[in-house]
C-alpha positions in Angstrom: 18.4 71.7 21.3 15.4 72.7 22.6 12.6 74.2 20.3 10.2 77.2 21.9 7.0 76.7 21.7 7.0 80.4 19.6 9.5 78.3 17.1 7.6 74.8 17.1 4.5 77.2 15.7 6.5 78.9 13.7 7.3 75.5 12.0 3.9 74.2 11.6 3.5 77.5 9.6 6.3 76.7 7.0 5.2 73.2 6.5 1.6 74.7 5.4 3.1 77.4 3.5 5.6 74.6 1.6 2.1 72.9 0.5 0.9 75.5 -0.6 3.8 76.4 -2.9 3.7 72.8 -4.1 -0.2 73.3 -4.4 0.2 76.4 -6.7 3.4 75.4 -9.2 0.6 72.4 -9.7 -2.5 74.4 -10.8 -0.4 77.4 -12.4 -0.3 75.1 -15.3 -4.0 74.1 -15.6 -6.3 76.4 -13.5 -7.5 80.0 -14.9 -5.6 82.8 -12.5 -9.0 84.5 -11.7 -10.5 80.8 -10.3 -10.9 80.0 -6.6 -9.2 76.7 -5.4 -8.3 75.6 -1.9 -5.2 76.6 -0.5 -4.3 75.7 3.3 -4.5 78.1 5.8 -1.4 79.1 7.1 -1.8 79.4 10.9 0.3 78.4 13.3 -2.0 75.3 14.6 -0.5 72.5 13.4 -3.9 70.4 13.7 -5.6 72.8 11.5 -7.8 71.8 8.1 -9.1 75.0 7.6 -9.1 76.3 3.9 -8.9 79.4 2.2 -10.1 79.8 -1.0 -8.3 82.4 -3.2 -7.5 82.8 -6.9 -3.6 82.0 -8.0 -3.2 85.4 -9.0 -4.2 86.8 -5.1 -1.7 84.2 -3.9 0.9 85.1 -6.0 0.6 88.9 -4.9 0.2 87.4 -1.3 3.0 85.6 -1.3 4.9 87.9 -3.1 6.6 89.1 0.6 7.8 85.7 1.9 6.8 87.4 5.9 3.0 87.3 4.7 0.4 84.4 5.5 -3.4 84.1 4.2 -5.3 82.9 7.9 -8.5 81.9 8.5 -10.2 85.0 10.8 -9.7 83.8 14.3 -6.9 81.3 14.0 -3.9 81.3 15.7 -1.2 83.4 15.2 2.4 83.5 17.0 4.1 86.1 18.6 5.6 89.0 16.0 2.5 88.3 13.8 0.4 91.2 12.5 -3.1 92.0 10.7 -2.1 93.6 7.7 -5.3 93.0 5.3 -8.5 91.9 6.7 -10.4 90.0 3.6 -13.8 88.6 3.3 -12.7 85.2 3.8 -9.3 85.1 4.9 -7.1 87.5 7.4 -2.8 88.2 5.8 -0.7 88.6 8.2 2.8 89.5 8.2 5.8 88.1 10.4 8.8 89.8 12.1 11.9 88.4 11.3 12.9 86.0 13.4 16.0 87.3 16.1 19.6 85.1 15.6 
């Protein structure tokens, strides 16, 4: 089976998004909640090193809705994304269920 090139993005997404869980249960233990530490951002280019800096607790509350994404401004999205906070460092954008 062939993947679209909407699902091969999509993909590349997850796998940054499954760092970053790792990333947090990691520093949940021994970084403050309110401290910044480097997260990856969660665009859809799979090529991408970009970082965004946000506290545990702003992940957490992120991350809370398993659609939402913390983006670098100006990175790329895929198709059924939307803005849906625009932060000083960082875009959140939430995801449309995918169709079956």
């Amino acid at each position: 089976m062939t993947l679209s090139r909407n699902e091969v993005l999509v993909q590349s997404q997850q796998i940054f998004r499954s760092a970053n869980e790792r990333m947090q249960a990691l520093a949940v233990a021994i970084v403050p909640a309110e401290q910044l530490i480097p997260f990856l951002c969660e665009c859809a280019d799979d090529a991408c090193l970009g970082r965004v800096d946000m506290s545990l607790s702003d992940y957490d509350d992120i991350h809370r809705d398993r659609d939402r994404y913390a983006v670098l401004h100006d990175h790329q999205v895929v198709d059924g994304e939307t803005i849906v906070e625009q932060r000083a460092l960082f875009d959140i954008f939430t995801k449309e269920p995918l169709a079956n």
